[in-house]
N, CA, C and O atoms as CSV, one atom per row, in Angstrom:
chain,resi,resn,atom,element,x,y,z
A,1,UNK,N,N,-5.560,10.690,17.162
A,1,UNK,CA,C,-4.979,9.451,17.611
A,1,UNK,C,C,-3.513,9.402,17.194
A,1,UNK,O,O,-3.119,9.781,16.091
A,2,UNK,N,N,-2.801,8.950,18.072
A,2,UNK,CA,C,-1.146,8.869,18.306
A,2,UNK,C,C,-0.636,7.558,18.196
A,2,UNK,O,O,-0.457,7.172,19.351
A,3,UNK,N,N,-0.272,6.571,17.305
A,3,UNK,CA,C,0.129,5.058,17.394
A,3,UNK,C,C,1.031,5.250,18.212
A,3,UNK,O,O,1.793,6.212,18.123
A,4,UNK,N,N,1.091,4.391,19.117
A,4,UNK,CA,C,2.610,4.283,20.415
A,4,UNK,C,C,3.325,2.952,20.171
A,4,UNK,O,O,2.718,1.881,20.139
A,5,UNK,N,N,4.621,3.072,20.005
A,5,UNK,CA,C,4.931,1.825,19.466
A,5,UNK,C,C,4.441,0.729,20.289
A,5,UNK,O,O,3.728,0.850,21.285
A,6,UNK,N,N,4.912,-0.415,19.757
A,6,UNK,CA,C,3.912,-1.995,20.002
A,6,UNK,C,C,2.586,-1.933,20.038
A,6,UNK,O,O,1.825,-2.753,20.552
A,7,UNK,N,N,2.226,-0.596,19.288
A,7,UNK,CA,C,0.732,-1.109,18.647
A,7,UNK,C,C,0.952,-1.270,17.639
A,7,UNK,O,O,1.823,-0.801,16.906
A,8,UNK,N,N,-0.693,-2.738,17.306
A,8,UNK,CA,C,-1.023,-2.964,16.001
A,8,UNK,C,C,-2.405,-1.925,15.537
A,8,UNK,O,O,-3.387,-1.452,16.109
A,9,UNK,N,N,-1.626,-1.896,13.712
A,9,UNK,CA,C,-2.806,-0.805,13.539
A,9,UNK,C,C,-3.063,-1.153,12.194
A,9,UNK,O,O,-2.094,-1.230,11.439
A,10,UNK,N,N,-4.935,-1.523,11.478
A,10,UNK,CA,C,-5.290,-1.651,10.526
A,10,UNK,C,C,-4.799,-0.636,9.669
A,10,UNK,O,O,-5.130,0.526,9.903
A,11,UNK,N,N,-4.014,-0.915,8.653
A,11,UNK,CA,C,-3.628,0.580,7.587
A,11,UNK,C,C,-3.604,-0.166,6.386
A,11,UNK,O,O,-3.644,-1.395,6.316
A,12,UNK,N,N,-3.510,0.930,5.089
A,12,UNK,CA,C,-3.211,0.260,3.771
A,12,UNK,C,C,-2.532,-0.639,3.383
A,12,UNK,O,O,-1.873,-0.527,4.417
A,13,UNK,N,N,-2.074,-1.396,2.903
A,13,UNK,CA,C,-1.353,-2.439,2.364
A,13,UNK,C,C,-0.599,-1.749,1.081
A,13,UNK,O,O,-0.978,-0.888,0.286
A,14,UNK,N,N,0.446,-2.376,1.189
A,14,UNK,CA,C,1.322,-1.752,-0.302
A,14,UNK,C,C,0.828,-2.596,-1.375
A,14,UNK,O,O,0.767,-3.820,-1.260
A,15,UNK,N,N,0.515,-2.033,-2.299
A,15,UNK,CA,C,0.737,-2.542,-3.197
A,15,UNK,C,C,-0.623,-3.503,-3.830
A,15,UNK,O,O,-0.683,-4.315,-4.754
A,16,UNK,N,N,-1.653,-2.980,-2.852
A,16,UNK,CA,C,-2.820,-4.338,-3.019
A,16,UNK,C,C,-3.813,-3.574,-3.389
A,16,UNK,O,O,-4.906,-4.124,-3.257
A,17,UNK,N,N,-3.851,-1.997,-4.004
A,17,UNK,CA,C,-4.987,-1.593,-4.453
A,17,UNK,C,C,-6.314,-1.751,-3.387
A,17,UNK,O,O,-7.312,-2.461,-3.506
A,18,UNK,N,N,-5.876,-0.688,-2.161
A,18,UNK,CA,C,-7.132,-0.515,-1.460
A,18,UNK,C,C,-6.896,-1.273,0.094
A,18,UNK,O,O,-6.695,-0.642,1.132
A,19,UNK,N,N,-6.965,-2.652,-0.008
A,19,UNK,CA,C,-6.522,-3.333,1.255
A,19,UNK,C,C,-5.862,-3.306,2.246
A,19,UNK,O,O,-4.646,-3.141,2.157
A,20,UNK,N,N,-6.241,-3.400,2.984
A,20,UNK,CA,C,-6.114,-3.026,4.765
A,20,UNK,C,C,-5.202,-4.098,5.172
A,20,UNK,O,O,-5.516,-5.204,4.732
A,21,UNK,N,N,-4.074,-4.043,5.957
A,21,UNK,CA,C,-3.262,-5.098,6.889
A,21,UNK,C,C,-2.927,-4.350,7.888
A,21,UNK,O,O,-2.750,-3.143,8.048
A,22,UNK,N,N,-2.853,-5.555,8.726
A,22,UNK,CA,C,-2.439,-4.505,10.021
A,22,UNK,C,C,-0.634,-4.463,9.896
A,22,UNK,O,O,0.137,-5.061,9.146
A,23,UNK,N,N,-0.412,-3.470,10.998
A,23,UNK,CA,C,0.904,-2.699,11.247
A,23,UNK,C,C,1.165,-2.812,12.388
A,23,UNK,O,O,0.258,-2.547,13.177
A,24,UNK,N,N,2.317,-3.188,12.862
A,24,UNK,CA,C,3.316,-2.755,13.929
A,24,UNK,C,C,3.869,-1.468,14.104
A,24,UNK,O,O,4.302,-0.997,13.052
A,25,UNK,N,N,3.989,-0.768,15.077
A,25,UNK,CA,C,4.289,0.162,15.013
A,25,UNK,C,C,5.538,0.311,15.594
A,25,UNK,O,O,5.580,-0.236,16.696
A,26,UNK,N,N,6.777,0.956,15.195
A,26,UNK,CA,C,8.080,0.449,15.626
A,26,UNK,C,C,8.677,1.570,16.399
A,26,UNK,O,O,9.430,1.472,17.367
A,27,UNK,N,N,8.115,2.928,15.684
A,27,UNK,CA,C,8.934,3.815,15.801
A,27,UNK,C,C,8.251,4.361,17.398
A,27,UNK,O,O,7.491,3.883,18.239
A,28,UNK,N,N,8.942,5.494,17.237
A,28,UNK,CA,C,8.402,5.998,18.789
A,28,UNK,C,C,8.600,7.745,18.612
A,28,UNK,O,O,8.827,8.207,17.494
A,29,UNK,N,N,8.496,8.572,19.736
A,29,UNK,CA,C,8.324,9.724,19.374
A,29,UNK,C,C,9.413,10.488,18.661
A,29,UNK,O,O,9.139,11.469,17.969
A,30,UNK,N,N,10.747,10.013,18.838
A,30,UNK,CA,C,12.251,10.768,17.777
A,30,UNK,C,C,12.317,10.426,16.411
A,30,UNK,O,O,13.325,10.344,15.709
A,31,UNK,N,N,10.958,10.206,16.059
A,31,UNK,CA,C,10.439,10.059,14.293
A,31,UNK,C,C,10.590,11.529,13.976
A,31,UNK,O,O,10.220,12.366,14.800
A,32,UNK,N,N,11.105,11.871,12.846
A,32,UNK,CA,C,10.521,13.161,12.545
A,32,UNK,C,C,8.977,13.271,12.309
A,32,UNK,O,O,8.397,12.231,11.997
A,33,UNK,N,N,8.532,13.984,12.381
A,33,UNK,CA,C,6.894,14.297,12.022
A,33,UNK,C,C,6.144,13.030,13.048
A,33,UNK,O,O,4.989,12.645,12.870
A,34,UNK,N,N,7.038,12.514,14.099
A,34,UNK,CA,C,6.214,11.768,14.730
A,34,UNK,C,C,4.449,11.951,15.092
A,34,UNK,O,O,3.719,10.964,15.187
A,35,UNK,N,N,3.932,13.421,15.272
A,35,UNK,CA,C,2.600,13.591,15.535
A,35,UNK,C,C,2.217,13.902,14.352
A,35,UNK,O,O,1.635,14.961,14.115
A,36,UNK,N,N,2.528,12.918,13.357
A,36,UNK,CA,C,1.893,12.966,11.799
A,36,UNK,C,C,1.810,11.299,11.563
A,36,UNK,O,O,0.723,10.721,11.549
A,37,UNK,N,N,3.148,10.568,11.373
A,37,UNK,CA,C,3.303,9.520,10.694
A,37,UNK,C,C,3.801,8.682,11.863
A,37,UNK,O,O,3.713,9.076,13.025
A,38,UNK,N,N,4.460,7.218,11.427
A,38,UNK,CA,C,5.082,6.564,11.887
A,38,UNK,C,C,5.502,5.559,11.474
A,38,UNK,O,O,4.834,5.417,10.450
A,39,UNK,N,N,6.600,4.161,11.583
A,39,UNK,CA,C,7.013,3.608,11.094
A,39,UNK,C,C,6.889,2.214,11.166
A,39,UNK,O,O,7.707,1.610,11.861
A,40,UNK,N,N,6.036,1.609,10.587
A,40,UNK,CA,C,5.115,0.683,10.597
A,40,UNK,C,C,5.499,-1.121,9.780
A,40,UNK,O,O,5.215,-1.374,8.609
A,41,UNK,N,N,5.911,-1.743,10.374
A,41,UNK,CA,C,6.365,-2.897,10.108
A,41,UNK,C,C,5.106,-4.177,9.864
A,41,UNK,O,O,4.268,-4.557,10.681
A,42,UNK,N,N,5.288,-4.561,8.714
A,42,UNK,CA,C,4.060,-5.435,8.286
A,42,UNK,C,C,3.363,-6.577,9.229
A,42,UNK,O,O,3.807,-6.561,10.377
A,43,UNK,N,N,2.433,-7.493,8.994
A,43,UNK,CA,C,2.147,-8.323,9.830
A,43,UNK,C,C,1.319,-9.035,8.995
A,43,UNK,O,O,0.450,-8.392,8.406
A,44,UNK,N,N,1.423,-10.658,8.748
A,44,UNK,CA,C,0.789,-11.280,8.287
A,44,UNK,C,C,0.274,-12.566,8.907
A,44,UNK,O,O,0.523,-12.735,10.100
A,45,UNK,N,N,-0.252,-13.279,8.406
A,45,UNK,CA,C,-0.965,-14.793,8.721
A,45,UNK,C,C,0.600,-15.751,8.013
A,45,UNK,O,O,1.160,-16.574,8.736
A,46,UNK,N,N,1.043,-15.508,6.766
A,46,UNK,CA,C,1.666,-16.301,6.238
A,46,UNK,C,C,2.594,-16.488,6.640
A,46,UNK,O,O,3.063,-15.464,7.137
A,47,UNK,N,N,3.411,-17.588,6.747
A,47,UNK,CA,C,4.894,-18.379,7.716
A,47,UNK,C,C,5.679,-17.880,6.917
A,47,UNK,O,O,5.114,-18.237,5.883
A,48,UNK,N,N,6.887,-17.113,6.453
A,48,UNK,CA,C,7.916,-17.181,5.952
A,48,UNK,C,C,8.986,-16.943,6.607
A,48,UNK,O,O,9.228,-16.285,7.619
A,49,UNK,N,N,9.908,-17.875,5.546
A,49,UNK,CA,C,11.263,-18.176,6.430
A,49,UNK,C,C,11.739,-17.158,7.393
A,49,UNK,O,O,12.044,-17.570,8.512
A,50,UNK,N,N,11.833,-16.119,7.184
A,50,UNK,CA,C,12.782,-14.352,8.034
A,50,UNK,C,C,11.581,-14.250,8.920
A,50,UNK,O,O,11.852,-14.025,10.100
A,51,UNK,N,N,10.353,-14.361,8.627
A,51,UNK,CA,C,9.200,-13.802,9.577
A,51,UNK,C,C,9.306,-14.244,11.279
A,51,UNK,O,O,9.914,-15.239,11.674
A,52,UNK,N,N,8.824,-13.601,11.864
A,52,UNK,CA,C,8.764,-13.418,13.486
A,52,UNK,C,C,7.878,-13.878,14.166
A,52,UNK,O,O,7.368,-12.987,14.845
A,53,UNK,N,N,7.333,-15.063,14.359
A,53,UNK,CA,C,5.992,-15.810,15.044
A,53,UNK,C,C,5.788,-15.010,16.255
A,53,UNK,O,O,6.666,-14.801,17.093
A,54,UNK,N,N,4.524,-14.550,16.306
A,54,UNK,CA,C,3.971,-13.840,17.267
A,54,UNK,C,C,3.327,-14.619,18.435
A,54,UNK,O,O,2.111,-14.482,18.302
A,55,UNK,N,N,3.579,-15.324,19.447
A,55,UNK,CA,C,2.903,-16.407,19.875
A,55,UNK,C,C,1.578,-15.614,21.061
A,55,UNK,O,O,1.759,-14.723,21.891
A,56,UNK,N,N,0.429,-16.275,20.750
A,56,UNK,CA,C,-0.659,-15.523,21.987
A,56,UNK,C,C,-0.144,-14.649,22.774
A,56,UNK,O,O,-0.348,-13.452,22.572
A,57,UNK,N,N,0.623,-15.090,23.824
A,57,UNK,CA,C,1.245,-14.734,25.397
A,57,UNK,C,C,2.088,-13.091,25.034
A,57,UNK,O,O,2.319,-12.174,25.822
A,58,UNK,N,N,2.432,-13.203,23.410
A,58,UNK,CA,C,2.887,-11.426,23.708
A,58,UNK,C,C,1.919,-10.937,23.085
A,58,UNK,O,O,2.119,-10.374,22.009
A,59,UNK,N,N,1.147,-11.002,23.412
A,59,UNK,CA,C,-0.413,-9.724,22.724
A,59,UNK,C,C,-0.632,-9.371,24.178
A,59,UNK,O,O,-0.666,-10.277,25.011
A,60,UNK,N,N,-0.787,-8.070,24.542
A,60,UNK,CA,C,-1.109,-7.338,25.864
A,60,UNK,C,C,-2.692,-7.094,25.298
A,60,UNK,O,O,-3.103,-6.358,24.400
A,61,UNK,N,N,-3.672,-8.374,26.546
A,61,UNK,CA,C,-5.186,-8.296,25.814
A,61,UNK,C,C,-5.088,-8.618,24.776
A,61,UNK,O,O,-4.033,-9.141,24.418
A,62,UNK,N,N,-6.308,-8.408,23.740
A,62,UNK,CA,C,-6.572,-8.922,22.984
A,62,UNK,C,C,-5.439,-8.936,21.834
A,62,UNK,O,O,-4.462,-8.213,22.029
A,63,UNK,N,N,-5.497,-9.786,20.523
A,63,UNK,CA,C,-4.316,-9.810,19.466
A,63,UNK,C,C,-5.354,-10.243,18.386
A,63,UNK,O,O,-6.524,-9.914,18.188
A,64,UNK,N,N,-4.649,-10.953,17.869
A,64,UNK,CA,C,-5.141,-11.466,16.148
A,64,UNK,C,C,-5.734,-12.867,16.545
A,64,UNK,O,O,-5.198,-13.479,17.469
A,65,UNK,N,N,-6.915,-13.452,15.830
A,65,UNK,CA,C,-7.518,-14.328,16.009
A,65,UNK,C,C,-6.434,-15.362,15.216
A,65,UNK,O,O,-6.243,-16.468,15.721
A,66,UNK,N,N,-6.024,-15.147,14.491
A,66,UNK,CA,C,-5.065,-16.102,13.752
A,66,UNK,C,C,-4.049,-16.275,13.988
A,66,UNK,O,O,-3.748,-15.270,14.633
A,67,UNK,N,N,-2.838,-17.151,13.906
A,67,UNK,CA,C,-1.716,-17.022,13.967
A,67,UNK,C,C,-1.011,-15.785,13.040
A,67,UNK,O,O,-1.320,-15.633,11.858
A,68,UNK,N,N,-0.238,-15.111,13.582
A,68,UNK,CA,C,0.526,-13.704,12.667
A,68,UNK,C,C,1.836,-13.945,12.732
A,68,UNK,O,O,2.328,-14.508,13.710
A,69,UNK,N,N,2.543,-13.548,11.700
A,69,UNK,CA,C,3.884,-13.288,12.170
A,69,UNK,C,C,4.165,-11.907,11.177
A,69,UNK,O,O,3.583,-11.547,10.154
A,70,UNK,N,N,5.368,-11.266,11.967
A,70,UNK,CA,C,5.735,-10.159,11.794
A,70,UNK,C,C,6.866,-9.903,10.596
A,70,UNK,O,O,8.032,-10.095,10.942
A,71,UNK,N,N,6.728,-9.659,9.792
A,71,UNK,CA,C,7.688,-9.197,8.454
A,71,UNK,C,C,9.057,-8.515,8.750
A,71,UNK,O,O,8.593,-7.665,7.990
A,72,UNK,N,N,9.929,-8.184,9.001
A,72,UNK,CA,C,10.424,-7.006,9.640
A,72,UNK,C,C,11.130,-6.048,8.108
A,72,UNK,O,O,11.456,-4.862,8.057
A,73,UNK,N,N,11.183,-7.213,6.902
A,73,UNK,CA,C,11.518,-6.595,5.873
A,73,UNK,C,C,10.890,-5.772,5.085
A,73,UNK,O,O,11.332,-5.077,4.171
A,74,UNK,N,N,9.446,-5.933,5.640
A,74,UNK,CA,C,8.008,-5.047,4.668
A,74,UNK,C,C,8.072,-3.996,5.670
A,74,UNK,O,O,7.840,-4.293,6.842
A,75,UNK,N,N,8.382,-2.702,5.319
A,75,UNK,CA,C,8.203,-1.453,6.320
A,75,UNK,C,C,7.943,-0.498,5.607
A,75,UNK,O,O,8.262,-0.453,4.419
A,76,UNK,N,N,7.369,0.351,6.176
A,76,UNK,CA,C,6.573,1.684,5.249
A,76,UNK,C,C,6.714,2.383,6.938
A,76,UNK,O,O,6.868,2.057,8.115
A,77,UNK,N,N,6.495,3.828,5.832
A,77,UNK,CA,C,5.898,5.349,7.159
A,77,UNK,C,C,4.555,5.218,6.727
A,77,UNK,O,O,4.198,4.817,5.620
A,78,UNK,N,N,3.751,5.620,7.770
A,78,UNK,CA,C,2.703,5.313,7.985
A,78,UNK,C,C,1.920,6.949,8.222
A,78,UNK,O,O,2.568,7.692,8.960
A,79,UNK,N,N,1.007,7.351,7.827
A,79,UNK,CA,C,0.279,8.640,7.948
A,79,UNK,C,C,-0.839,7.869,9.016
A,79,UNK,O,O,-1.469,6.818,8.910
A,80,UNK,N,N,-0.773,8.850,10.027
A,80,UNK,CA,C,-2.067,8.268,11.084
A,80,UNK,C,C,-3.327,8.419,11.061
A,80,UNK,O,O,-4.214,7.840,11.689
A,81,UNK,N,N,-3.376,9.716,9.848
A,81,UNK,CA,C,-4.859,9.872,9.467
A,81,UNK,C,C,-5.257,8.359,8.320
A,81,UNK,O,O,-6.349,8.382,7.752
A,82,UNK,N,N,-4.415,7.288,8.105
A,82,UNK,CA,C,-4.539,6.551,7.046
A,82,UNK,C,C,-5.127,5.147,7.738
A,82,UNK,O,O,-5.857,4.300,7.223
A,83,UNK,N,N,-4.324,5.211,9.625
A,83,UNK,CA,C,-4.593,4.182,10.571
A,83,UNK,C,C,-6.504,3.947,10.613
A,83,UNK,O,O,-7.244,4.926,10.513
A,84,UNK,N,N,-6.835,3.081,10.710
A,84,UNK,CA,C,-8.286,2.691,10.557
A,84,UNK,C,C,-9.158,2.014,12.020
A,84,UNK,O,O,-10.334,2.212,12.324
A,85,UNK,N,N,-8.201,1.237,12.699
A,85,UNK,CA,C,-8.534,0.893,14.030
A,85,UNK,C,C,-7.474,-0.027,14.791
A,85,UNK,O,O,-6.723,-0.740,14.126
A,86,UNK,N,N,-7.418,-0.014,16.063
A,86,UNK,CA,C,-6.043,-0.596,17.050
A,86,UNK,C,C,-6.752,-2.067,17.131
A,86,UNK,O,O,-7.825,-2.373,17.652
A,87,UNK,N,N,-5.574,-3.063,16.282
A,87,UNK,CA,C,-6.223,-4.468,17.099
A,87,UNK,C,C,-5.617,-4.790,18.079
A,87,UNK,O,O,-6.100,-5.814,18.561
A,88,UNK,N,N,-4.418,-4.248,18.857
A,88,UNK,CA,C,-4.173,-4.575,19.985
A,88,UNK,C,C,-2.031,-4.400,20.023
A,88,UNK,O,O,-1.266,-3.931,19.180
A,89,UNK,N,N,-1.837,-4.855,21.020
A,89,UNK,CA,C,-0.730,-4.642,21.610
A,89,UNK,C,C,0.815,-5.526,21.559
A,89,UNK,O,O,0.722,-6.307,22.507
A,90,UNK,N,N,1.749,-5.678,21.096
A,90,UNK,CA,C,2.542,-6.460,21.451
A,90,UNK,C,C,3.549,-5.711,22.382
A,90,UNK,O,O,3.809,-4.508,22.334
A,91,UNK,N,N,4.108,-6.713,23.304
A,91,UNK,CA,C,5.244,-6.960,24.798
A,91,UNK,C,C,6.130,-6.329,23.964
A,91,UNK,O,O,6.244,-6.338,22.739
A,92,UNK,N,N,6.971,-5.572,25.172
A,92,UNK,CA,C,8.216,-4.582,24.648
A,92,UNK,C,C,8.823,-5.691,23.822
A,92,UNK,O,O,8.657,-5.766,22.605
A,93,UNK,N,N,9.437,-6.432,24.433
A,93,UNK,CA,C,10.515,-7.396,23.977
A,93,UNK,C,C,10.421,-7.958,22.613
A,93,UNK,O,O,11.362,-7.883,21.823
A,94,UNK,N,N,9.383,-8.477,22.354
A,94,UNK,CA,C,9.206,-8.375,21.111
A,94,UNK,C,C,8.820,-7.665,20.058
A,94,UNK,O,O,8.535,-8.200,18.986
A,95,UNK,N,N,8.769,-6.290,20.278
A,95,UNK,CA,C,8.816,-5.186,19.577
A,95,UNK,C,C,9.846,-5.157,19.244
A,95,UNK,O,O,10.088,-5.269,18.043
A,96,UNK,N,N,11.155,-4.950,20.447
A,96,UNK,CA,C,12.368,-5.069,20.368
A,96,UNK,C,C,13.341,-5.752,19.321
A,96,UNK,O,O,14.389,-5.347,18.818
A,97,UNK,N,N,12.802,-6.646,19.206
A,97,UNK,CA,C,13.302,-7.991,18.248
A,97,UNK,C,C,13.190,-7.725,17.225
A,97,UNK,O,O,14.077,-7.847,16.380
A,98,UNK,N,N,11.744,-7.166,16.975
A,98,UNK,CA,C,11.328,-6.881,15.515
A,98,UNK,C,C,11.867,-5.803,14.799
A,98,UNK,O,O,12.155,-5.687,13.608
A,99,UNK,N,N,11.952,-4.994,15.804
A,99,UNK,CA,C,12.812,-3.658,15.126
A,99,UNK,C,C,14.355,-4.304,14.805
A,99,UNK,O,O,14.910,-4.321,13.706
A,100,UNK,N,N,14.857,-4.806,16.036
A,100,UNK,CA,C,16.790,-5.268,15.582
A,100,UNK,C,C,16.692,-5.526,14.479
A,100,UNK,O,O,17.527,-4.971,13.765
A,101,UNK,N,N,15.521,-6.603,13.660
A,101,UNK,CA,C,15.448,-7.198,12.605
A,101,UNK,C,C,15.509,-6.560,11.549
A,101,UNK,O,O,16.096,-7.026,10.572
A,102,UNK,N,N,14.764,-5.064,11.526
A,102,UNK,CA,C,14.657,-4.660,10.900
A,102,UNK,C,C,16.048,-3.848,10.642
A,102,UNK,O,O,16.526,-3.771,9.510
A,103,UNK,N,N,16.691,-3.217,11.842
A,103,UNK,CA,C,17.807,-2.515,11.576
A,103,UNK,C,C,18.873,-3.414,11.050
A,103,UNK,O,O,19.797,-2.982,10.360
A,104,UNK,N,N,18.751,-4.558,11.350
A,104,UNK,CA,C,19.674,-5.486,10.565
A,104,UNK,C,C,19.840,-5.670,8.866
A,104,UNK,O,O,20.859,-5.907,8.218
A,105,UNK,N,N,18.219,-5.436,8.342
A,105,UNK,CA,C,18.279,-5.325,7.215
A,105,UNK,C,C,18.947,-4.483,6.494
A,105,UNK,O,O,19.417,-4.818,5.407
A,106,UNK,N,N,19.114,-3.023,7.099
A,106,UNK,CA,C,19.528,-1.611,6.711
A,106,UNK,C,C,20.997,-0.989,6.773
A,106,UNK,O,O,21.420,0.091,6.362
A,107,UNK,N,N,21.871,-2.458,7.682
A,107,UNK,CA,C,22.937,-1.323,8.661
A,107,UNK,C,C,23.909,-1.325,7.449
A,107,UNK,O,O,23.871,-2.058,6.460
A,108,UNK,N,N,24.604,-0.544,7.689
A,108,UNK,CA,C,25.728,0.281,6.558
A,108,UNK,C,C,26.676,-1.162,6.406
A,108,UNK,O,O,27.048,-1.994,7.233
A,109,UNK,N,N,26.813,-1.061,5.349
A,109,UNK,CA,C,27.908,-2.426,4.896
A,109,UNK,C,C,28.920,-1.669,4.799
A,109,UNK,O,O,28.910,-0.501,5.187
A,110,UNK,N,N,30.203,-2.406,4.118
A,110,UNK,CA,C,31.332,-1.890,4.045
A,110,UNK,C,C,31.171,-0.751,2.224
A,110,UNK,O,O,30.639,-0.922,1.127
A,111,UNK,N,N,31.944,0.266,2.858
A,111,UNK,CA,C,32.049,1.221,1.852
A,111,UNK,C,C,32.701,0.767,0.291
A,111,UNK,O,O,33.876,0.400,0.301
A,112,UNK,N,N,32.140,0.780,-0.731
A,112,UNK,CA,C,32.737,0.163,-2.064
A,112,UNK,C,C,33.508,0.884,-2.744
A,112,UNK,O,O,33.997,0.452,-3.787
């Protein structure tokens, strides 16, 4: 199995000793080791301020029974042998978003 970005995918959780959250999947095939890993942006139930409300209408089919929103600051590489099962799909566009967000966090500041 191959995550394609704007899938969600049950995987480990950082940091929680064992626990499963699902993942966004951001990256796409110009990952290095793309047919290994991938680059996987968090997803939770909890509202916080930076987070990305996922509303019904962008889940392609089925989504999360709960309200989710998307982290874009919690990101990990992701091993696909670690992925556990697909809960479903989000719309380019807001894939889109989620990633800017994320590259926003990262982009080169001014040199010190």
């Amino acid at each position: 199995m191959t995550p394609e970005r704007g899938e969600v995918w049950w995987g480990p959780a950082l940091f929680k000793g064992g626990a499963y959250r699902p993942w966004l999947t951001v990256s796409h095939d110009s990952h290095p080791f793309s047919e290994e890993e991938c680059i996987g942006v968090g997803l939770t139930t909890t509202s916080h301020r930076e987070g990305l409300k996922i509303e019904p209408d962008e889940w392609v089919g089925e989504g999360m029974s709960k309200q989710s929103y998307a982290s874009p600051w919690y990101c990990t590489t992701l091993k696909h042998r670690h992925l556990d099962r697909k809960q479903g799909t989000l719309v380019p566009n807001l894939v889109s978003k989620i990633a800017r967000e994320l590259v926003r966090y990262v982009e080169p500041g001014p040199i010190e």
